[in-house]
Each structure stands twice: as C-alpha cells, then as structure tokens.
N, C-alpha and C positions, 0 to 999 in steps of 0.2 A: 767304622760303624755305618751301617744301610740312614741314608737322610733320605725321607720323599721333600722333593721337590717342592710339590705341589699338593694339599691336600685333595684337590679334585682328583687323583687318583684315588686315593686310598677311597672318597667317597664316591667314585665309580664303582670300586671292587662292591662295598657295600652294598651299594644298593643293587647291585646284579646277583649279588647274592640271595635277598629278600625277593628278588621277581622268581626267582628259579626256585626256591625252596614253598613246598606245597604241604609244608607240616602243620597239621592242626594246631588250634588254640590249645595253650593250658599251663596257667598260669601258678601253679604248685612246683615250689624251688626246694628238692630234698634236700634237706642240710647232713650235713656226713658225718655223721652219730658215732663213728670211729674214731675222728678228727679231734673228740671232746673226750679228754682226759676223764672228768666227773659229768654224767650227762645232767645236766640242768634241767632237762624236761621233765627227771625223774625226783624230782624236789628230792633231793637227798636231804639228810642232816648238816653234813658238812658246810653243806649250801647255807641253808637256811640259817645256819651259826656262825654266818659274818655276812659282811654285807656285798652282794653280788648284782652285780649290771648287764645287762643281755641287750644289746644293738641287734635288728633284724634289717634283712635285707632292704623291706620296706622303709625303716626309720634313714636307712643310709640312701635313698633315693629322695626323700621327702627334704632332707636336710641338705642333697645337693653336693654331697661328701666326694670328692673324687679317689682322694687316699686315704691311706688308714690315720694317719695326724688331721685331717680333716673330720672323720667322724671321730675322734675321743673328745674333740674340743667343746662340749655342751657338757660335762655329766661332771658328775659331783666328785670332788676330792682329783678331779684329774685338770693335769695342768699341759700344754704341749707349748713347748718356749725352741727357739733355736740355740740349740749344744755350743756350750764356751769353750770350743775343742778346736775352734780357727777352719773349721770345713765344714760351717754352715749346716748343717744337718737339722732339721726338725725332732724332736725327742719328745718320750713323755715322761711326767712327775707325776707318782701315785702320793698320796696324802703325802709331802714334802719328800719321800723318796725317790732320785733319780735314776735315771733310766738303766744305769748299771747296777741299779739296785731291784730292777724290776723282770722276771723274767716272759717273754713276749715268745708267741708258742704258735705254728702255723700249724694246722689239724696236730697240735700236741706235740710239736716237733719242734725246738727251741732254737731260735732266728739271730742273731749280733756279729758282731762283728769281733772274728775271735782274738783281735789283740786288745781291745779295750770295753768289749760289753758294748755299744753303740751303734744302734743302726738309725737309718736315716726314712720315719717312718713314709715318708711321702713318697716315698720308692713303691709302695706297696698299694696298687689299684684296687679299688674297693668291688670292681666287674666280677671277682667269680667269690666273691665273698655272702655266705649265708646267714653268720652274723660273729658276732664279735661276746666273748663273756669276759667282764673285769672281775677279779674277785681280790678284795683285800684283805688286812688283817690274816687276821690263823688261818690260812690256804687251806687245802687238802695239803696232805703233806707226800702222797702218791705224786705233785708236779715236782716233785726231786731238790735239790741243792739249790740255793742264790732265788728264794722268792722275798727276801725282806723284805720290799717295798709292795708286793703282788703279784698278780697273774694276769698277762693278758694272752687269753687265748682267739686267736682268728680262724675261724672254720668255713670251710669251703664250700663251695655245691658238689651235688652231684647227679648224674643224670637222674630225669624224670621218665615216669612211666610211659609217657609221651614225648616223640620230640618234640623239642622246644628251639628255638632260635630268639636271639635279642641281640639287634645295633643302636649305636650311639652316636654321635655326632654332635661335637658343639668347636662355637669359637669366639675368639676375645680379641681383646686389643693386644698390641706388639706379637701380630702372627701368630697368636696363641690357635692353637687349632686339638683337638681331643677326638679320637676315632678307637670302638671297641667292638668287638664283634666276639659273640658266646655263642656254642650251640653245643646239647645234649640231651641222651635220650638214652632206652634200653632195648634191650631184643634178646630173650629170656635171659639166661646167667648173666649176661656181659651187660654194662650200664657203663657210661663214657660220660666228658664233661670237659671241654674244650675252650677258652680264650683265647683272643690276641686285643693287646692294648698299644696305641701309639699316643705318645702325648711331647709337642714340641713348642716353643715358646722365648720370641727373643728377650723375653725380660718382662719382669713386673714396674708400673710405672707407681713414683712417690707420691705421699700426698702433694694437694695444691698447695698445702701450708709449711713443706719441708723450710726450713730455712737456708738456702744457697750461703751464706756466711756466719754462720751458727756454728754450735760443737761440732758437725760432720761436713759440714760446705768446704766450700774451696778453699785449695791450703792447708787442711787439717788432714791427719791421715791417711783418712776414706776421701778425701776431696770428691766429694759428688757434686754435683751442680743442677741438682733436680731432673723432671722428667721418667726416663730410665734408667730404673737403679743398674748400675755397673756389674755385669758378673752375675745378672741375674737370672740368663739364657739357660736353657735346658734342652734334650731331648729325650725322652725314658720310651724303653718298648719293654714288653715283658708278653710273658708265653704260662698258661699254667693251662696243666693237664691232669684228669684223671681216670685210668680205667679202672673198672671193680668187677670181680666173678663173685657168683654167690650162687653156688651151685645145689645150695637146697637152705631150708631154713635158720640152720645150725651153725654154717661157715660163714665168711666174707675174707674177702681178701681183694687190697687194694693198692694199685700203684700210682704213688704221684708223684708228679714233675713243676715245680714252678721255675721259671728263668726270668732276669730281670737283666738289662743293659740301660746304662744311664750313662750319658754323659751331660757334665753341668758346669756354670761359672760360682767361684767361690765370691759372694758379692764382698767381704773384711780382707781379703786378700790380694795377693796377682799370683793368684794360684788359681786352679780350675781341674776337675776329674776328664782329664780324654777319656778316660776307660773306667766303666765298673760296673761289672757284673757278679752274678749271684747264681746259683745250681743248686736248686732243693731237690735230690731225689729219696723217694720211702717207702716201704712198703710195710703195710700193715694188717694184720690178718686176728679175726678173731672164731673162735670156735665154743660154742655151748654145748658142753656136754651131758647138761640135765637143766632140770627146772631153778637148780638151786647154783650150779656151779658153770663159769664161763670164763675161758682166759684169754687174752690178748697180747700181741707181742709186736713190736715196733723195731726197724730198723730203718738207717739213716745216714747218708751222705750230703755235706752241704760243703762248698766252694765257694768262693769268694776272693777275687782277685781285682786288683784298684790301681790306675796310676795316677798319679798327680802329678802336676808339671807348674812348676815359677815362672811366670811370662815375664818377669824381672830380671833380666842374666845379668843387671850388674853388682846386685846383691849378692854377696860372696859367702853371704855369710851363712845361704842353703843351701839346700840342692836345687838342680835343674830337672832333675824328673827324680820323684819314692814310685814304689811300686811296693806292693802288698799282696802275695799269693795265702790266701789262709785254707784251713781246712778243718772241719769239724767230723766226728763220724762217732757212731755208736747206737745201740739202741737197749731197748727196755723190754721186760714182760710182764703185766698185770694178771691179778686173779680176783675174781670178788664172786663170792659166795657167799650163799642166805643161810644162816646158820639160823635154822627154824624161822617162825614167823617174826621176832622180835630185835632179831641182829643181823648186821649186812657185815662182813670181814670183806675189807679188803687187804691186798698186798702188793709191794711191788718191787722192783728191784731196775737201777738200770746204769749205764756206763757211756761216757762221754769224753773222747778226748779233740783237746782243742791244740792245732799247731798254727803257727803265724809267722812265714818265712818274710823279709826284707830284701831289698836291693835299692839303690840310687845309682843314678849317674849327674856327676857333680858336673858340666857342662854340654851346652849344646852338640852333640857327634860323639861326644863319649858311652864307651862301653858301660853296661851295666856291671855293679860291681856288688856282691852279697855282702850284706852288712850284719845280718843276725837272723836268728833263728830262736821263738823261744815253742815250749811244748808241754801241758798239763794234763791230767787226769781226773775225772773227778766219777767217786760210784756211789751211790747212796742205795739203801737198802728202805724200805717203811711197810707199816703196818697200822691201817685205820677201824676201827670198828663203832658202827651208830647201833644203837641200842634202844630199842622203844618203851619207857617204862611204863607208859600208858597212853590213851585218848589224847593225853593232853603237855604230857613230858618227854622227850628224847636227847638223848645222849650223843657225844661223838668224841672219841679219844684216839688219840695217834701218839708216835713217833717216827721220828726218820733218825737217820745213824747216816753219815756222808764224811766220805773220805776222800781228800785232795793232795793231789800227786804232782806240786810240781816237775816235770822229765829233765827237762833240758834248757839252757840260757846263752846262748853262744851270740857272741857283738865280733865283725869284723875277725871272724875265724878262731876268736879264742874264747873258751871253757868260761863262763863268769858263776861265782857261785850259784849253788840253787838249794833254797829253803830244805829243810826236811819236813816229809808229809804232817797232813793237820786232819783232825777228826771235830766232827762235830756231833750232841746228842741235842733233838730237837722233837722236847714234847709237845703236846699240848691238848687242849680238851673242849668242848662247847656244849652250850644250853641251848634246847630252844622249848619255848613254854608257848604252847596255843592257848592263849587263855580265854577266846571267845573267835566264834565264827567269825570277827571284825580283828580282833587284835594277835598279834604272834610276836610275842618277845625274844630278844635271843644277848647271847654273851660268850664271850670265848676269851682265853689267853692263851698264848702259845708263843716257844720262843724260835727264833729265825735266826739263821746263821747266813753272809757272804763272804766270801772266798776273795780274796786278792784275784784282782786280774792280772794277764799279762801283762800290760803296757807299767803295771800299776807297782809289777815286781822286779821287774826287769828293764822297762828302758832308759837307755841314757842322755839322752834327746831332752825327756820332759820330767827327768828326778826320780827315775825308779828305785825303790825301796827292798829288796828280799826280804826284810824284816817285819813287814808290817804280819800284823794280825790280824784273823778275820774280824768282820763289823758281825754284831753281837745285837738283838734286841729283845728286849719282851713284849708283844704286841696283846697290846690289852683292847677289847673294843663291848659297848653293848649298845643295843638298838630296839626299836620299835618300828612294828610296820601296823597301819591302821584301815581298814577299809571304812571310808566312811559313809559311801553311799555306793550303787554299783558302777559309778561312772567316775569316783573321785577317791582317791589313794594318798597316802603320804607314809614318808618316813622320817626317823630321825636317830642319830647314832654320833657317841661319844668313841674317839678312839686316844689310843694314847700310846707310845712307841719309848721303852725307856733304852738309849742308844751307849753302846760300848763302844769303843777301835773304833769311830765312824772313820773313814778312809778320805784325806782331805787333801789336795794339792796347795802348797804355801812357796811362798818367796824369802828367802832369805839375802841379807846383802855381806858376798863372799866378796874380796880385795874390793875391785873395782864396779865391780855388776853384782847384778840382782841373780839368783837362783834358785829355777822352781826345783821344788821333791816333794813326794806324798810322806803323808805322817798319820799315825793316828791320833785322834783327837780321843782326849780321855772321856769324852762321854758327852751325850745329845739328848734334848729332850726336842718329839713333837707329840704334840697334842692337838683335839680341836675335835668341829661340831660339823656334822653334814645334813642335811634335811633337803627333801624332795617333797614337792606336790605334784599330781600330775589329776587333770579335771576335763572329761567329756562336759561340757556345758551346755550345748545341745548336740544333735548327730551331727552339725556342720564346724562346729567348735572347739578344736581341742585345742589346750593348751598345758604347760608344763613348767616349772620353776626348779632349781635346786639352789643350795645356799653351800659353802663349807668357809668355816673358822677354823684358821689353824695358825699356833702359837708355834714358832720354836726356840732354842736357844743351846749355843754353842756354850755347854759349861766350864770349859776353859778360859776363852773371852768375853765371855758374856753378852755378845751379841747376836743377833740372831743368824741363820745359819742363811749362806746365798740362795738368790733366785727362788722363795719360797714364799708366794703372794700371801699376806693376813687376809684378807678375803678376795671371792670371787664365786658371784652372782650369775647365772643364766636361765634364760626361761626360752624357750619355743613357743609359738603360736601359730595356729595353723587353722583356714575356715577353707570350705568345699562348696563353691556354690553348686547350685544344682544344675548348670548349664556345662558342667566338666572342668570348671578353673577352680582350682586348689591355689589359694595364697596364704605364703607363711613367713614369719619373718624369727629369726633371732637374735637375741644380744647375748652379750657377756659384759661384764664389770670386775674389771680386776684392779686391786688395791694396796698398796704399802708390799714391797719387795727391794731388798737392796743385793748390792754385787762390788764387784774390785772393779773398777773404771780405771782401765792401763790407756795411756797414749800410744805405748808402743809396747812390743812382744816382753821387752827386758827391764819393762817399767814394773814397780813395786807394786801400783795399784792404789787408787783412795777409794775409802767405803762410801758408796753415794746408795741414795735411794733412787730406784726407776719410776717415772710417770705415771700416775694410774690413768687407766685408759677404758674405756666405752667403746665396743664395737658392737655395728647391727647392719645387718645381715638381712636381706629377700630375693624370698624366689617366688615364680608367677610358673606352675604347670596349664595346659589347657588340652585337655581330652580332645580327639581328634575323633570324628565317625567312624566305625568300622568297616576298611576295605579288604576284600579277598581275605577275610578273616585275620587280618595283619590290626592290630591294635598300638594306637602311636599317638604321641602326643608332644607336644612343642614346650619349651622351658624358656624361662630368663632367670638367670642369677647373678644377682647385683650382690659383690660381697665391700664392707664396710662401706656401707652407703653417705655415711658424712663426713669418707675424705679423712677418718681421723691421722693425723702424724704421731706415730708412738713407733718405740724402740723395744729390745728383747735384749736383755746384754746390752752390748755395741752394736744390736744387730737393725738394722732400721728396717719398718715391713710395709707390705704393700699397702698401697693407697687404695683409691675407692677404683675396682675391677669389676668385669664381667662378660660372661658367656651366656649366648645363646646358644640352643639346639636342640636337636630331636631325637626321638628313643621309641624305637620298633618292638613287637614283640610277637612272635609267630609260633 
C-alpha cells in the first residue's frame, strides 16, 4: 500500500493545484438524481408515508462529519456503535435494527460485505457525497429484498455547470493528518465529478479518566495502559469517480467508479487488516419516452477483498493470515408512469448475486490454502402505485415478491448442504392526510422480509445454521409533521416492529467449551417514540433537538434484546456571527443498553448493562476574505470535549480529539 511520508507533500500537491486552476466561483453542487432510487425532491407519497431524513452536503460540513458513521450520529431513531464481530467496524442501528438488517445503497447500488451483511461505515469519505436519505418503516418497496430495518441511500455529486474545484486539509493529534481534493464540471453532453481522499493516523488517544487498572488496564485482556489506544492506527485512501453523457433532454447515462483501500489496527484484538479494498463500478442510464412514461435500468459490479493477519503466532488456536475475495454483481430496471393526473405506477424488477471466496494460511511463510466458498441469489420483482384521492388524501400500495437462491456451500473442498430456495410476499400500503397548510399526518404498515446471510448459513468458524428462516416483521408506524411558524418545525412518530425468526447468534456449553450458532428467536418486539424539533431563532441561530424511545424485548427470554439504547437524545446548535465565524456545538445522550460481556472469545458471556454516556462536540468555522476568487475558510473541531471515558461493547472510544484545518473552494 502507497504511505506518504509526509503530509507536506500531498499538501504541496494541493496547493499547486488551487494556484494553477483559474475556474470561476460556483458554489451549486448537482446532486445525481439517478443515484436516488425514489427522488425525494419530488415529495412522492411513499415518502411522505413514513418517516424520511435527508443530510445535505452543507449539514455534513457544518457538523464536521468526515465519514458516513460520522454524519448518521445526530438523527433520530439512528444509533452508529462499533460491530461485536471482533474487527472493530463502525455500524449503524435503524430503530433497534442492525446493520444487517439495514440495507445501505451508494447512488442505489447496495454496498456490504457479501459474507455477513457488514460494512465498515467509516471507510466511506463524506468529500463527493451530495447527501444522504434515511428512510424507515414501510420503504418503497422498489429498494428490493433485506430492507427490514431501512434504507440508507448515499448519493453522489455530480459535475456542475461550471467548473468547480474544492481542497481540504486538516490535522490532529497522534499524526493524524486528512488531505481531499474534488474537482468537476461540464462541456456540453459530457459532465464529470472526480475525488481523491487520503486519511492517516497513528491512533486515537483514551480519556484522561480511563482507568489503567480497571476492567480493561493492565493484565486484563485488552491490557491497555492509557494514552494511545492499541490498534487504533489507520491509513484509508479512496478514489470516486463519475462521468455522465446526456446527449439531449430525454437520456442520461452515467458511469461510476468508487475505490476505497484501507489498512487499519484491530484495537479487541492482535489482529489488524494489511489489506482492504473495495471496487464500485455502474452504470446507469435512464430514458423518458413521454411526458407520462420513463425507464431506468442499473447495472453493477462490486469487489471486495480483505486480509487479516494475527500478530500473535503463538496462538494456535487461529490463523496467521484470512483472506476474503467477495463479489457482488447484478443490476435492475425501473419504470414509473403517470397514469393520468391522479396515479404515479411504479415498477421494478432486479437480480443480485452475492459470492464470498476464503482462504488462510495457518503460519507465518505458509502457502495460502482455500477454505470455502459460499454463493446466493436473490431477485425480487414490485410494483408501487400512489394514488391522489384529493387536495387533501393520498394513497400508496405496494408489493414486492423476492426470491432467494442459496447456490453453493463448499468448507475445505467438500460439498456442505445448501438450503432450498425461499420466497417471500411483502405488501404493504400508506396514508398520508394534509390536513392543514401547517399539519401533514401520515401512517403505514407493511410487512419486510431478511434473508439469512452467508456467514449466517454456512460458516463453521462462528455456528452457521442452513436452517434458519428468514426474519419476518410487520412494521407499523404513524406520525405527524407540524409547521409551526416559518422558521420552526417538529415532528413526532410512533413505530412498532412485530419480529419473527429474528436471526440471533447464542452460546451453548458443548463437552468442555462454550459454542457459538445462530438460531431463530421465536419472535421480537420493538416499539418506540421519535420527535424532532428544529428552530431558526433568529437568522444567526439555529438550532435542532431529536428524542427516540425505544422499548424492546426478546419474547423468548424476556429480556431486552442487545445493544439497543432506551433512549438517546441529540440536539445541534449553531450561531453565525456576522464577521464570518460560524460556532456550533453538538451533544448526544445515550441511556440504558445491555450486551454479553465475554472475558475471552469462548467465554459464555454475562448480561451487563453499558454506561450511559454524554458527549459534546464543537466546531469553530471562520470565513476567510476572498482571494483570486478562491473562497476558504479555517476550522477547529474539538470532538468529546469533556474527555468523557465510555465504552461501545468491549470496545473503548476515543477520548477528547481534535483537528484543525482549512477548505478552498474554486
């Protein structure tokens, strides 16, 4: 893997870059309207009949977000914890459903990790991102198979009518150093949109208050002993690209490329990724053939390949280096037609198959040796239609139809059972009532189906199941949204999630040892209460609150179900004086969540509660004067500013950090 040395290269490269480039100002960032499965702009029904969140490029600037787990962490009903999967990964929770329960969509093009559903969101640079839509509860049912939990869609830039150019540059404590550099523009059919991101960093350091002989200090497992957390190094570069022809008003058609390379230390382990990288390529093209009728069709290659290495060789009891070559491909066709003034028909159909090859080598200088191979199918057909009954009523009904193929299961060269295929029917339907220029009610149910993963059917490593059944909900939700003045908004919404086959990983104690296997759990409830306010106070003052209550319970055990906080509270505030300094600061308050606290990998586990915890968060922007038409401005971001010491899991986070730097834009 390329390491700079030095970032004073890379920020030579920059800034020679910004002397030499003579492109006018223009500060309008096309978002890629292809990229968006259901366009949001176009207030659909679907939309409006559950409850939906839009991140803009600006909110993810203002908030200081450098990845996408960075900006989810403020909004209501979303929770971003690090994954109890032993490789540290950042993840996200949509109203108590986890991240393989969520499906996460880059311009519409669905992103994980194809043995276990898991990606690692912090991998993913917030630099060519236009913005972000969450949508929960009864989805559109056009986003295909495995949304039970929701939708996170990330949508890209794309050039502007003008070129544009924008650098970045900031840096932290323990060598942390952050350098990005975009530029794009059009010249008539052809429009282009280009990144490079580098981000390195020898560690994140503990609170002042860790305790060096406590549950995690010396002698205990993790034996940390304060400072720099162990394992906490990184280096991430990533490449995304996009070109578009639109050779009259009627077509587009667009190719994209993202590439991501990461290597990083596993801080729970003596393990660490040397290698992982990622290959998004798509291409997606749509055509309107009248006022009323326009189709769109998608296809798609994505690559994924990982090695991980045990800096332990005298633990026998793993390997010395896994390796993971996965591959995902398939793609879709949409149609949506105005069928008269009063109904929008959509349709869609699409096909995805996921493979996930293995190999280790069990000691330092040994050969790689193929350990398994597994391989799945999955195609879903749907059909949506919104229906206007008047001024003040609309409709929206769906189905989707999804059928999953596991192919193939092969461990160390031989054949291992493989399920027979499973269908699933998922309707569902919503309200939405304008009932005054200030008020818009809405309600929906609809039921969601997830599919067994690979890891989840097949491996033998961590207790795979071929038997399990898919998880099964009915996602009930209603809500109100109110305007109460033109500068001050709120909402509030009831959801309720009734859970089948939820998909569980347990311990059971076989002769001597403990061993894990997934099972289904006979049935889950979550429920719970979301509310946002958000208030201009005067032009220099905004600010913004959300709240979510949420109950669950394992109806087997009767306990609540892991890692799923009873509440958590965030508000942003933000003032602009008028001399160019923008200061804002965030918290969050999270409360009451429990988990399996293991000592060690083949420990049973005891049920503890995690710490609630308070973080808050500021940043200091300051407008710079305008030179040679270049507009820049200087930052401080101070994240957990009081030091707090809290945990995620077993996973201990960073202490009180921060980056300086500055942001061009040309």
């Amino acid at each position: 893997m390329f390491k700079m040395k030095s970032g004073i290269q890379i920020l030579a490269f920059l800034l020679l870059t910004a002397t030499i480039s003579m492109a006018a100002n223009n500060n309008d960032e096309a978002v890629f309207t292809l990229g968006e499965v259901i366009v949001t702009g176009e207030r659909q029904t679907v939309n409006l009949a559950t409850t939906v969140t839009e991140i803009s490029a600006s909110d993810l600037e203002l908030r200081g977000a450098e990845n996408v787990a960075e900006a989810l962490k403020l909004l209501p009903g979303i929770y971003i914890q690090t994954a109890d999967n032993n490789r540290s990964e950042e993840t996200v929770s949509i109203r108590g459903f986890e991240q393989s329960d969520v499906k996460i969509l880059v311009d519409g093009v669905a992103i994980y990790g194809q043995y276990d559903h898991v990606l690692d969101l912090s991998l993913i640079p917030v630099d060519s991102i236009a913005k972000i839509t969450i949508t929960k509860g009864a989805s559109s049912v056009l986003y295909g198979a495995n949304t039970m939990g929701g939708v996170i869609n990330i949508v890209t830039k794309q050039g502007t009518s003008k070129p544009q150019t924008e650098i970045s540059t900031s840096f932290g404590d323990y060598g942390t150093q952050n350098y990005s550099v975009s530029h794009g523009g059009s010249s008539d059919e052809i429009n282009y949109w280009v990144n490079y991101t580098f981000r390195e960093s020898d560690g994140f350091r503990l609170s002042s208050d860790f305790d060096t002989h406590g549950k995690y200090g010396i002698g205990t497992t993790l034996n940390e002993d304060g400072g720099k957390r162990n394992g906490s190094d990184y280096i991430k570069q990533s490449i995304s690209a996009k070109l578009g022809y639109t050779p009259d008003d009627n077509s587009q058609l667009y190719l994209t490329m993202n590439y991501v390379n990461n290597e990083k230390g596993i801080p729970n382990n003596d393990w660490f990724f040397s290698d992982w990288q990622q290959w998004q390529l798509s291409l997606v093209g749509e055509h309107r053939f009248s006022d009323q009728l326009r189709i769109r069709t998608n296809v798609f290659y994505i690559d994924q390949d990982n090695t991980l290495k045990d800096t332990d060789t005298t633990n026998k009891g793993w390997f010395y280096k896994s390796g993971r070559n996965n591959y995902s491909t398939g793609g879709e066709v949409q149609a949506f037609w105005n069928v008269g003034s009063n109904n929008f028909l959509k349709m869609g159909a699409s096909f995805t198959r996921d493979n996930s090859q293995h190999s280790e080598a069990v000691t330092p200088g040994a050969s790689w040796q193929d350990t398994g191979e597994y391989e799945s199918d999955i195609y879903s057909l749907a059909v949506e239609d919104e229906i206007t009954i008047n001024d003040w009523l609309s409709l929206v009904i769906g189905t989707s139809w999804d059928y999953y193929d596991p192919r193939k299961a092969e461990d160390d060269g031989v054949d291992q059972p493989v399920p027979d295929a499973d269908t699933s029917f998922n309707p569902q339907i919503g309200v939405v009532i304008t009932a005054s220029d200030a008020t818009t009610i809405h309600a929906s149910v609809g039921k969601k189906t997830r599919f067994p993963h690979l890891k989840e059917l097949f491996s033998d490593l961590v207790g795979g199941n071929p038997d399990l059944s898919p998880q099964k909900t009915i996602a009930y939700e209603i809500g109100v949204d109110y305007q109460f003045s033109p500068g001050i908004d709120g909402s509030l919404a009831y959801f309720y999630n009734d859970v089948n086959d939820l998909i569980q990983r347990d311990s059971i104690f076989q002769g001597s040892d403990y061993v894990s296997y997934y099972r289904n759990i006979g049935s889950a409830r979550i429920q719970g209460l979301e509310a946002t306010l958000n208030a201009d106070i005067t032009a220099q003052l905004h600010t913004s609150f959300n709240y979510t209550y949420m109950l669950t319970k394992d109806k087997d055990t009767g306990r609540e179900l892991p890692g799923r906080p009873r509440h958590r509270a965030n508000f942003d505030l933000r003032y602009d004086f008028s001399f160019g300094l923008l200061v804002s600061a965030q918290g969050s308050y999270t409360q009451r969540q429990f988990y399996d606290y293991k000592v060690s990998k083949k420990d049973p586990g005891a049920w503890i509660e995690m710490p609630d915890y308070f973080l808050l968060n500021m940043r200091f922007e300051q407008q710079l004067p305008q030179l040679l038409g270049v507009d820049s401005k200087l930052f401080l971001q101070l994240d957990n500013l009081t030091d707090k010491d809290y945990t995620n899991y077993d996973y201990l986070q960073p202490g009180r950090s921060f980056l300086v730097g500055m942001n061009a834009k040309f």
